[in-house]
C-alpha positions, -999 to +999 in steps of 0.1 A: +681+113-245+687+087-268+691+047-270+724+043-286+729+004-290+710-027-286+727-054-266+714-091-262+729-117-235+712-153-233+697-163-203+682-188-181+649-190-156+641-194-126+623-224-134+619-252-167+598-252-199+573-283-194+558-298-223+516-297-200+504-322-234+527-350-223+525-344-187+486-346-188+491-379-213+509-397-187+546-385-190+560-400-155+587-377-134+617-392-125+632-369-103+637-332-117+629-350-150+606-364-168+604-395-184+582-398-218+583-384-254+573-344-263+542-345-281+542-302-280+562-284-312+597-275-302+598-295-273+631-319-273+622-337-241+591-332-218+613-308-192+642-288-206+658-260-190+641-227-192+660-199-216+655-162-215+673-130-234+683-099-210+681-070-237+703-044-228+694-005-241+730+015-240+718+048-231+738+084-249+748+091-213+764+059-205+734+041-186+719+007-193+681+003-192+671-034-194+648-064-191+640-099-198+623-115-224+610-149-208+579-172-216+555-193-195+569-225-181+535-246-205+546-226-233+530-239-266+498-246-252+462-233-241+466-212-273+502-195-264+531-189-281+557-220-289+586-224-270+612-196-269+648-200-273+677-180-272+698-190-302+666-188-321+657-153-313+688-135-304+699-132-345+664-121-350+660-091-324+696-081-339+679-084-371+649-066-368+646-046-338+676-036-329+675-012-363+650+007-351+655+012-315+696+019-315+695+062-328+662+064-314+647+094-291+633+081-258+601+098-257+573+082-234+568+046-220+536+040-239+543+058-271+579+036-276+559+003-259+526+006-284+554+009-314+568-026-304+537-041-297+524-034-331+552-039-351+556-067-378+578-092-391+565-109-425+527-102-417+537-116-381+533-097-346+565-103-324+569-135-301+552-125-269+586-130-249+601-107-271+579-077-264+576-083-225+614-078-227+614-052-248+590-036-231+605-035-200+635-024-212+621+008-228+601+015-197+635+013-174+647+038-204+625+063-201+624+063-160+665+067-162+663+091-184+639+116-159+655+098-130+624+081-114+614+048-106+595+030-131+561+023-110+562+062-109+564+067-146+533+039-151+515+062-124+523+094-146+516+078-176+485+061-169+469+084-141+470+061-112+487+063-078+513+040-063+503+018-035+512+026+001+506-006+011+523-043+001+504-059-026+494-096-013+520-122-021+508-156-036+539-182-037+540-216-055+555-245-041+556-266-075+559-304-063+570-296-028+541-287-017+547-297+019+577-283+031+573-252+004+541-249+026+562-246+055+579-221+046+553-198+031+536-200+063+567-196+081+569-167+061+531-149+062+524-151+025+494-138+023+487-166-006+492-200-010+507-227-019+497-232-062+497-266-055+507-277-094+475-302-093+485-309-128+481-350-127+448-368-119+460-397-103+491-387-086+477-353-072+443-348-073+423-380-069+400-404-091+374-387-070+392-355-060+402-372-029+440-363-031+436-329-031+410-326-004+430-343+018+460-314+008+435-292+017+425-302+054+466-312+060+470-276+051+446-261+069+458-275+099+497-269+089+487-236+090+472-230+122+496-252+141+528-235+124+511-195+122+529-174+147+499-149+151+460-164+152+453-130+132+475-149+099+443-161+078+464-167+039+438-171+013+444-211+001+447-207-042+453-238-061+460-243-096+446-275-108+455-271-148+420-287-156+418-320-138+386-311-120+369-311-155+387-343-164+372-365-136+337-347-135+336-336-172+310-309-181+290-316-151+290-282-135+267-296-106+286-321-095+318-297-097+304-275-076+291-304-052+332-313-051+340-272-048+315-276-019+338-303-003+367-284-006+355-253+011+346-276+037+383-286+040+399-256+037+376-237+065+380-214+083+405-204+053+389-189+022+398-209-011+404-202-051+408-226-070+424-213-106+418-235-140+388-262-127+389-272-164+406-271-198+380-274-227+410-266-251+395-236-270+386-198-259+352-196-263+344-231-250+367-220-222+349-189-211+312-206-213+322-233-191+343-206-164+309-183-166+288-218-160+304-228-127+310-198-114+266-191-117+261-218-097+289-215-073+271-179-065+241-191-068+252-217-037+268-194-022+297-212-017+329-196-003+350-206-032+365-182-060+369-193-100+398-178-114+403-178-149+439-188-164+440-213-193+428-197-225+427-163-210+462-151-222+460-120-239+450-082-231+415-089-253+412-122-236+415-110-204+384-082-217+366-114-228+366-126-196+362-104-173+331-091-194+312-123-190+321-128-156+337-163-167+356-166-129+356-146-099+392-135-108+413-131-135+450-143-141+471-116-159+500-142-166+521-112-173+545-130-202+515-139-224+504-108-227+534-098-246+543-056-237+540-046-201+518-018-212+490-046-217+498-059-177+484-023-167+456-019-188+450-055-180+447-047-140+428-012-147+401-030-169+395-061-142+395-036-113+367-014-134+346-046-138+348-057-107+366-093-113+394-102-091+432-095-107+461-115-101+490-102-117+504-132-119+532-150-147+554-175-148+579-198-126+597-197-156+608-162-156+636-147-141+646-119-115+648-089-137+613-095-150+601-100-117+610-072-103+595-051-133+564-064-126+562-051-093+562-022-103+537-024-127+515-039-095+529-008-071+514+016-097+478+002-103+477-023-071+458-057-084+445-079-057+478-103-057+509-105-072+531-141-079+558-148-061+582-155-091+604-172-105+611-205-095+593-232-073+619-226-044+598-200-025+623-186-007+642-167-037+611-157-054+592-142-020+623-127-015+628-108-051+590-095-047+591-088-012+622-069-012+618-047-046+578-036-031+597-029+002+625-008-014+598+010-036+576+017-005+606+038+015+621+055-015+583+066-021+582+077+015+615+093+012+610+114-014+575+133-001+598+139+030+624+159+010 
């Protein structure tokens, strides 16, 4: 079978690209807004509305196979790709892609996605958006075109078998994290809340004290709220680098604070994703490998997980080699083709780090749902509720598509 024409459609996400530079330098929120000037390239205000391109594969037989090319809501930063907009980069899919993928054979998912993954404009690999749309896309192709679902043509293609069982949930609450709580625990996700601890003084603390007192409030909202005593979520809370901004490079006293934490979070266990932002890669990884020595070697009940700086497929390698965190975040736009989310997962799951196959607020629905069933086919520890800081829409897009996935799997060794 054979893609016939390439069709683009703007889009929006499920959540907002935030300049993190001004945010971290003081930008104040006023409402859904922000108030302050961009310092990020691209940027035109510190929160603008989150774009995203649905490409569309017409199929010889009539079908359409799609997906969403989206990027992370800090896009621009931590060493990603700048910001991605639509009337930027629809002309230049139609320009350069669309060439070579309308008239073309559908063969397999990896052959099609490692052709778009290497290919070059001008010297220059594609925007990472752009191939995790793309990517999607061809792998809904190919699945259409043998008529299975496209978790079962990653477990063909890459010799794994699909889950059985639902992948934990981990939902964000964004700012709300209060009532958002509520309703995760309302809810059972199995992770939670995120948190966005993105703002020293407003969120976590001079000392820290902010967020350890969001700790023991949710600890307690959870046991008064759970409807079985059995319900035990795992507390994970992002805290985009402000731990190393009060505490610096003083991995003791980190882990002294850690210590504190665990303390308020008990009986629950806790992660605690991005302690610090050193601004470059290798500095990044040292510092993630530091702490998280001397959290084992305390014994602390408290897991590292690696997010900023750890963006692509060979970062993720990086990473997870050095044992810089006791999990790793595949934030699944960043790493540009799908194909890289899987061999992501297999490679953490071989070393034994933890793998959240996680992404983006920022993406939307169609994306989303793709990615569970990359996570269906190689099962990583936890998957992100996504998009959007709502909860309820983006527990129920990832809920609902592992559910679906689930009977039709059962369904079919029936027949």
């Amino acid at each position: 079978m054979k893609i016939v024409d390439v069709i683009c459609a703007p889009g929006r996400t499920g959540f907002f690209f935030d300049d993190q530079r001004a945010i971290k330098g003081g930008a104040q929120q006023d409402g859904s807004a922000y108030r302050g000037t961009p310092v990020t390239e691209g940027f035109t205000s510190v929160r603008q509305a989150g774009e995203a391109i649905s490409v569309m594969l017409m199929l010889e037989d009539g079908q359409i196979a799609w997906g969403d090319c989206a990027a992370v809501q800090y896009s621009g930063c931590g060493g990603r790709d700048p910001l991605f907009l639509a009337e930027h980069f629809i002309p230049f899919i139609e320009q350069h892609l669309k060439p070579i993928l309308a008239g073309r054979e559908i063969t397999t998912f990896r052959e099609m996605a490692e052709e778009i993954e290497a290919f070059e404009v001008d010297g220059q690999r594609l925007h990472t958006a752009i191939r995790y749309g793309v990517s999607q896309a061809l792998l809904d192709a190919v699945a259409k075109s043998k008529h299975q679902m496209m978790c079962e043509v990653i477990a063909e293609e890459y010799n794994t078998k699909l889950s059985d069982q639902m992948i934990p949930i981990f939902t964000q609450s964004g700012d709300n994290r209060y009532e958002n709580s509520d309703k995760m625990i309302i809810k059972g996700a199995q992770v939670l809340p995120h948190g966005l601890i993105n703002h020293v003084e407003t969120k976590l603390g001079a000392q820290g004290e902010l967020l350890e007192e969001y700790i023991s409030w949710l600890r307690d909202r959870i046991i008064a709220l759970r409807a079985d005593a059995d319900y035990n979520p795992v507390l994970h809370l992002d805290v985009y680098g402000t731990i190393g901004m009060v505490f610096g490079t003083d991995n003791a006293a980190m882990a002294d604070y850690l210590a504190r934490l665990e303390k308020a979070a008990y009986p629950f266990a806790i992660r605690i994703e991005g302690p610090m932002d050193v601004e470059d890669r290798e500095g990044q990884m040292k510092a993630l490998r530091d702490l998280t020595r001397i959290v084992d070697e305390r014994g602390l009940r408290v897991e590292i997980v690696a997010d900023e700086w750890c963006n692509t497929l060979d970062d993720i390698k990086y990473f997870a080699d050095n044992k810089a965190g006791h999990m790793v975040q595949i934030k699944t736009p960043d790493l540009g083709g799908i194909g890289n989310i899987v061999e992501a997962v297999l490679y953490c799951k071989e070393k034994g780090i933890g793998a959240y196959q996680g992404g983006t607020c920022n993406e939307t629905d169609r994306s989303a749902q793709v990615c569970v069933h990359l996570a269906m086919a190689t099962a990583p520890d936890q998957i992100l509720a996504k998009p959007g800081m709502g909860v309820d829409e983006g527990y129920m897009i990832v809920y609902n598509e592992m559910q679906r996935i689930m009977a039709i799997a059962k369904a079919r060794k029936r027949r």
